[in-house]
C-alpha positions as CSV (number, residue, x, y, z in Angstrom):
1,X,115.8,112.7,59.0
2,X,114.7,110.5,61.5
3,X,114.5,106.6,61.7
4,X,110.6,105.6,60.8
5,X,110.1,103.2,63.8
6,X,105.9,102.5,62.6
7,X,107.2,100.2,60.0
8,X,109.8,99.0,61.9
9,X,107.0,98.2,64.9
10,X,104.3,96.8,62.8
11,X,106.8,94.6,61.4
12,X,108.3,93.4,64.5
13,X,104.5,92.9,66.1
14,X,103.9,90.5,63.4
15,X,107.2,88.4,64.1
16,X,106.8,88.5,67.2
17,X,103.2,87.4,67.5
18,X,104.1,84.5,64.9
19,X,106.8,83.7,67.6
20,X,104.7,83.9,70.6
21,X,102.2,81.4,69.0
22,X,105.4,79.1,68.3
23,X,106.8,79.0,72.0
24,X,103.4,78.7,73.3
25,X,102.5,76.1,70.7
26,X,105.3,74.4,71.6
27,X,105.4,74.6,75.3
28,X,101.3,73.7,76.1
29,X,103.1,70.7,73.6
30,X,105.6,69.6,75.9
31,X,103.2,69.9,79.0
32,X,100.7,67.9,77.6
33,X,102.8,65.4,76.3
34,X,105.9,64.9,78.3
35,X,105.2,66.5,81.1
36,X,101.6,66.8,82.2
37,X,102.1,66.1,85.7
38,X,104.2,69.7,86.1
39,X,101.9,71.7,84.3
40,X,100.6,74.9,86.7
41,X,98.1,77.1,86.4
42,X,100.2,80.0,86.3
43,X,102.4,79.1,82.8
44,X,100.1,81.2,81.0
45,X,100.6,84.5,83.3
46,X,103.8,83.5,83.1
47,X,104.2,83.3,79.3
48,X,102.3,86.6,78.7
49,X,104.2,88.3,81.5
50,X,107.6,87.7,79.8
51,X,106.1,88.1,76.4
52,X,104.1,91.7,77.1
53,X,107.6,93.0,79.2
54,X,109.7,92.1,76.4
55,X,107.6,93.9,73.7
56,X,107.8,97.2,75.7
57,X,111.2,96.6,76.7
58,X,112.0,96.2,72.8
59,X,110.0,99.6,71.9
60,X,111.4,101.3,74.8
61,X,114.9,100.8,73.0
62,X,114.0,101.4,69.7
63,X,112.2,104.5,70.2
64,X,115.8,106.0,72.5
65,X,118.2,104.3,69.8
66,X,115.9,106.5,67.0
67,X,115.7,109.9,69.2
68,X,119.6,109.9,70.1
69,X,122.0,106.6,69.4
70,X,123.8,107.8,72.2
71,X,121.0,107.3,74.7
72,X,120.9,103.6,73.2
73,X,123.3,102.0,75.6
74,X,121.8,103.4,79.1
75,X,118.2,102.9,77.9
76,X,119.1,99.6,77.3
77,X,121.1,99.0,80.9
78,X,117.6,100.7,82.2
79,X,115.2,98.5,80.6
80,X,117.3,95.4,81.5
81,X,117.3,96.4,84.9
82,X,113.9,97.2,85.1
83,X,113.0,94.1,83.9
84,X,115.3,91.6,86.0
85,X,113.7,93.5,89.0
86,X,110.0,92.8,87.6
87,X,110.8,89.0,87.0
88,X,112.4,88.5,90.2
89,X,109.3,89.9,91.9
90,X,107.6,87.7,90.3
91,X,109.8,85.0,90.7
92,X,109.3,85.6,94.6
93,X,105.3,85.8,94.5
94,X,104.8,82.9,92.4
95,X,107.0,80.6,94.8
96,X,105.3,81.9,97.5
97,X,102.1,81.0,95.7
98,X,102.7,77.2,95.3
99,X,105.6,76.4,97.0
100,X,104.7,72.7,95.8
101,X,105.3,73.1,92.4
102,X,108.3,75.5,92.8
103,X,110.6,73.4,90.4
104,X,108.1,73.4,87.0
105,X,107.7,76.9,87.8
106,X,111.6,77.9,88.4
107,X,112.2,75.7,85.0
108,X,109.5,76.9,82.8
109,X,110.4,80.7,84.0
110,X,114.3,79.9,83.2
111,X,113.8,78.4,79.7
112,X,111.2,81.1,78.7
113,X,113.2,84.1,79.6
114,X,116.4,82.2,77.8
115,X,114.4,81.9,74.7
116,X,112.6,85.4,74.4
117,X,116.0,87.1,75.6
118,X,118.0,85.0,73.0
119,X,115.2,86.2,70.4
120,X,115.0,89.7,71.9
121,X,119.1,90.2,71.4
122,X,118.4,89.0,67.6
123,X,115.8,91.7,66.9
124,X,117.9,94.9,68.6
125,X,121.1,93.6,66.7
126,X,118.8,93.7,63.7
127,X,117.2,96.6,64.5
128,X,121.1,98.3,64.9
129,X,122.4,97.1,62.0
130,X,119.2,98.6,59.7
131,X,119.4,101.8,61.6
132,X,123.2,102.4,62.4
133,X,122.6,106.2,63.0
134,X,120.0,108.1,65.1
135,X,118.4,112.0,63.5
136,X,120.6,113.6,66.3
């Protein structure tokens, strides 16, 4: 019997939505009040870009951890890959972009990819430890 991942999904949608609105709660927060000066009209491209690649990155490994446990550990080296090479492209456009307002856009990047890989590690060790076994 297989792992039922539409549970699984649904349930992770909904915390991760709730956590999205958090971080980005929290963030147009700190611009607006701390730091208004840095603000740059790409955070938002740049929130939803690290948000929407680390949803599919987290399905892509659920769905290979539930066809075949074994495949877990090079989908996962795959997916990581993949997307180090998407946010250093667009690392390299966005500085290219505004070259002014390279630092705001090099820190905000940085502590947004910390905090949704910190959370994204939390969710697949959660997701392991619930589903220790794939159906093959």
């Amino acid at each position: 019997m297989g792992i039922d991942l539409s549970s699984q999904k649904r349930n992770f949608i909904k915390n991760f939505s709730w956590f999205c609105l958090t971080i980005a709660t929290g963030s147009a927060l700190i611009f607006f009040l701390f730091f208004r000066d840095a603000y740059f009209s790409l955070f938002p491209l740049q929130f939803l870009l690290i948000a929407m690649v680390t949803l599919l990155s987290h399905f892509k490994i659920m769905n290979a951890h539930a066809h075949n446990a074994r495949r877990f550990g090079t989908a996962f080296m795959s997916t990581m890959s993949l997307k180090f090479l998407i946010y250093i492209i667009f690392l390299l456009i966005g500085l290219w972009i505004d070259k002014r307002g390279a630092v705001p856009f090099v820190i905000s990047f940085l502590s947004l990819y910390l905090i949704f890989t910190i959370y994204e590690v939390r969710m697949i060790s959660n997701f392991l430890r619930k589903n220790p076994n794939s159906s093959n």
